[in-house]
C-alpha positions, 0 to 999 in steps of 0.5 A: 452546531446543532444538537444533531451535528453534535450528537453525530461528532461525538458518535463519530469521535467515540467510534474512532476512540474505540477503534483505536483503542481496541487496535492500540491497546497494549499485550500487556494490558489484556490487549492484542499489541505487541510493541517492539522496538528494534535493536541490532541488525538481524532484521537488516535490511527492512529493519534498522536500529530505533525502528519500532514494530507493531504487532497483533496477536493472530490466530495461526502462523505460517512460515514468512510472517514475522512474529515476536515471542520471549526468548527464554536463551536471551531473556528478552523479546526476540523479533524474527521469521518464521522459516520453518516448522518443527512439528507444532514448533516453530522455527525461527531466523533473523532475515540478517543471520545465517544461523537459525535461533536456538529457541522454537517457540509454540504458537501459544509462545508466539506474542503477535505477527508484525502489523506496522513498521514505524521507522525510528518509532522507537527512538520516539516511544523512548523519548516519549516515555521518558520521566522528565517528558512525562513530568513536562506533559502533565505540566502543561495538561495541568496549567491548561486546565487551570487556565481553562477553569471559570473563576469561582467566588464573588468576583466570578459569580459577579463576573457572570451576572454582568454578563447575563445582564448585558443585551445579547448580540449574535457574534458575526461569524468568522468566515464568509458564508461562502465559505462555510458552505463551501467547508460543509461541502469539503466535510461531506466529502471527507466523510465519505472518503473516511468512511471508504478509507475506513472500510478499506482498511478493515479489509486491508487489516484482515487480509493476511500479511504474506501470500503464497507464489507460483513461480517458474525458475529455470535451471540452464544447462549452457554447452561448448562444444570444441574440435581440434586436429593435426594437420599437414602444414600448408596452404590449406592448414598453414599452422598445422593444426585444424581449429574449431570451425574449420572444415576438416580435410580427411587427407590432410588431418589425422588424431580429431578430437571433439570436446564438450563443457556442460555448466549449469547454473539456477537459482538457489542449486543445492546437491548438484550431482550428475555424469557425462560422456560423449557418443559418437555415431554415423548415420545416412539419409536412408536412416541407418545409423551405426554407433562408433565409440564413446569418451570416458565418463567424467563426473559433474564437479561443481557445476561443470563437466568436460568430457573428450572423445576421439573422431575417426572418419576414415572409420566412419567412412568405412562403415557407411561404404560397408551399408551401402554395398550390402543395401546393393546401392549408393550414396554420398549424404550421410552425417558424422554426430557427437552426442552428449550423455548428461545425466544432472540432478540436485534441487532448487530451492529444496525441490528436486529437479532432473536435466536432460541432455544439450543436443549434439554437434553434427557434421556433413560427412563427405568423400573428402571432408567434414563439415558442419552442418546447421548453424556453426554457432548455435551447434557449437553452444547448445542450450537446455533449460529445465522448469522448476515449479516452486512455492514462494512465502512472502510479503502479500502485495497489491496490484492496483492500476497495474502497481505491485504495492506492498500490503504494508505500504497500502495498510500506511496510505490507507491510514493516512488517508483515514486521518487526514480524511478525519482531520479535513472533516472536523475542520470542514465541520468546524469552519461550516458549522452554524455560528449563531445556531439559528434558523437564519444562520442555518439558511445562509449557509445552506444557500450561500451561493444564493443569498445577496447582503444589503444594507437597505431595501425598498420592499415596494407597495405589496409584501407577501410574508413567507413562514418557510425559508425552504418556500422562499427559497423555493420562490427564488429558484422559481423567479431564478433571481437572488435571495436579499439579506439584512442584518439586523441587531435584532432579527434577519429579514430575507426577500425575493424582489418580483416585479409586482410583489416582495416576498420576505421572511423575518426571523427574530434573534435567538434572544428573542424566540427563546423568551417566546417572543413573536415573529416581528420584533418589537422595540425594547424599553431603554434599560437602567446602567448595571448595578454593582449590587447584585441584589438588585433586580434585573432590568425588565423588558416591556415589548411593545405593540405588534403594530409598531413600524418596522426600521427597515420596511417602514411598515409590516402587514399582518 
């Protein structure tokens, strides 16, 4: 790795340190963290026993979010929701309880809002805080270090002069290079999917943790209406009594009653109150109308109502023939209504509401019978329903590709995907990193799909010398051909084969170049056997002349 690459990773590791540990640090150790672990079951069901909560301090609360604060009644930390606010008070209750806690912390009281949720990351946080743990951690840190220590005194400074002594042979790398081109390529791609992940998550983290609702909820008011009569027992009524249904033969049947149930039901109803009663009219096709009589009033009692009115249609009939004598003409078509009065209030979820009244049962009023008009069975179970419009707190949720994600389930993905974006990078970064840390092993990476190792090599009769690894790469892609690779103990020499000329670059080892030595190596003077006296002088190297042949090429020109 080169001083770039390792100035970049450590830049990289710092900045990650420090954003976890201005994200992680404690409440107690001037941070903005609040750990909790969780105990019972008031949080049921989101939270369980050895669940641990992490939260953050924020700058105002509202009703919805969950938040910790000190319990002077229970002296302990209390994690709860805000469901209410008591002037600059807050109330607070358990999502499992169905009484309010008795104390209501200030805003200046409250220690944070949940962040994360960690399932039974409290089971884990005790085991790893527990002494003997701790005292087996530091251990293991201990023995590592020892281990890790170079030896000191005699026999290590010893140890380092045989190894200073002995020639310096570049390691071979532990991966093929086209795979560590390939790791490099992973790396660049993890770190752009770290950096989005990471921007994503700041956005994430600032968005608040609950969101407001409009939501529409419907109270129904569901009616039955119902009719009965005595009748003649006969053919036509064979039971004697005219039922729901049944036309009825005004000369065979005497004493109809009409009877109407109203139930209504809604979410979250509360101080449901209301009366009802029953109208009963005659009207005809020219448009007059004539009120007949009316049932008693019978008052809402938990959600239901059943109110009676008796039905005379010889009345009804009377009055009709009365209006068309004084019009001076004639008819038969007229309808016969029972019409419920429904007057019903109460709230939903603590908003007021107000329902109107189901619409009315009819009949086709005829010289001889009543029938009912319309639908039978729509008429018979009239349907209203009434808006409520209200505000609900809750969890904020995501809409991604259509999917409604919890924020707090996005804020986990996103963080996973961070880490292993990060983990995935340093092993990219590890697996592709420049093994020998040369100039040589720099290209073989870079171009990997490009390069072809050999053994040996005939470099023909004209050779060109190139200086630039990039000019001959340049030259491969210009002749579309291969970059041919030797491994030599002392140097790399790379070549482009054309038909008439070779072009070859030879780059020294990294022994060499740092002990200023020319582009061409040249041999090395055969060196005593080490010493054990560590008084004696080092071995010298004498180069040797620039014109000495080359192993592999037979002969260099200059």
């Amino acid at each position: 790795m080169n001083a770039a690459s390792r100035a970049a990773s450590i830049s990289a590791l710092s900045a990650l340190v420090l954003a976890a540990v201005w994200l992680l640090w404690p409440l107690a150790l001037g941070g903005s963290t609040t750990y909790v672990s969780t105990h019972g079951i008031s949080m049921e069901p989101r939270f369980h026993t050895g669940d641990m909560a992490i939260l953050r301090s924020a700058g105002s609360y509202a009703v919805g979010d969950v938040v910790a604060y000190q319990s002077a009644s229970l002296d302990t930390v209390v994690m709860h929701r805000i469901v209410a606010l008591d002037g600059d008070r807050f109330v607070i209750q358990g999502d499992n309880n169905d009484w309010l806690d008795e104390d209501h912390p200030t805003p200046n009281e409250v220690l944070g809002k949940l962040f994360l949720r960690v399932p039974q990351g409290g089971k884990a946080l005790a085991a790893v805080t527990n002494p003997g743990v701790l005292g087996l951690v530091v251990v293991a840190a201990l023995t590592v270090a020892g281990a890790a220590r170079r030896p000191r005194g005699r026999h290590g400074a010893r140890s380092a002069l045989r190894r200073l002594r002995r020639p310096s042979i570049p390691r071979a790398p532990a991966f093929r290079m086209p795979t560590r081109a390939m790791a490099r390529q992973v790396a660049l791609i993890s770190a752009a999917v770290a950096l989005l992940a990471g921007v994503a998550g700041g956005v994430l983290l600032a968005l608040p943790s609950t969101q407001t609702d409009t939501k529409t909820l419907q109270v129904t008011q569901q009616g039955t209406f119902t009719y009965t009569a005595s009748a003649e027992a006969g053919t036509t009524y064979p039971a004697g009594t005219v039922s729901t249904g049944d036309t009825v033969w005004t000369s065979l049947a005497s004493d109809l009653s009409v009877s109407f149930t109203n139930a209504v039901t809604g979410p979250d109803l509360a101080d449901l109150r209301g009366a009802m009663r029953l109208d009963v009219a005659v009207s005809s096709a020219d448009g007059w109308s004539a009120y007949l009589n009316s049932s008693p009033v019978v008052a809402l009692a938990e959600g239901s109502a059943t109110a009676t009115v008796p039905v005379d249609p010889a009345e009804a009939a009377a009055l009709l023939g009365k209006h068309f004598a004084e019009i001076g003409g004639g008819g038969t078509s007229a309808t016969l209504t029972v019409t419920p009065v429904v007057v019903t209030e109460g709230t939903v979820r603590g908003l007021p509401f107000q329902a109107g009244s189901p619409a009315g049962l009819s009949f086709n009023l005829e010289a001889t019978s009543l029938r009912l008009a319309g639908d039978a069975r729509a008429a018979l179970a009239p349907s209203t329903q009434t808006p409520v419009v209200v505000e609900e707190t809750g969890p904020r949720r995501l809409s991604v590709l259509s999917v409604s994600i919890p924020l707090d389930v996005a804020r986990i993905v996103v963080v996973a995907v961070f880490g292993l974006s990060l983990l995935t990078l340093a092993g990219g970064a590890w697996i592709g990193r420049t093994g020998r840390g040369d100039v040589a092993d720099e290209f073989l990476v870079k171009h990997a799909a490009r390069i072809l190792p050999v053994a040996a090599f005939d470099p023909g009769p004209t050779v060109i010398d190139v200086s630039d690894p990039e000019a001959l790469h340049r030259v491969a892609e210009r002749f579309d051909t291969l970059v041919l690779h030797h491994a030599a103990p002392d140097e790399d020499v790379f070549a482009v084969r054309d038909v008439d000329a070779t072009y070859r670059l030879v780059i020294p080892g990294l022994p060499q170049r740092q002990r200023g030595k020319p582009p061409v190596p040249a041999p090395v003077a055969a060196r005593s056997t080490e010493p054990d006296d560590l008084t004696a002088p080092l071995p010298v190297v004498v180069p040797g002349p620039m014109s000495a042949p080359g192993g592999l090429w037979g002969h260099r020109f200059a």
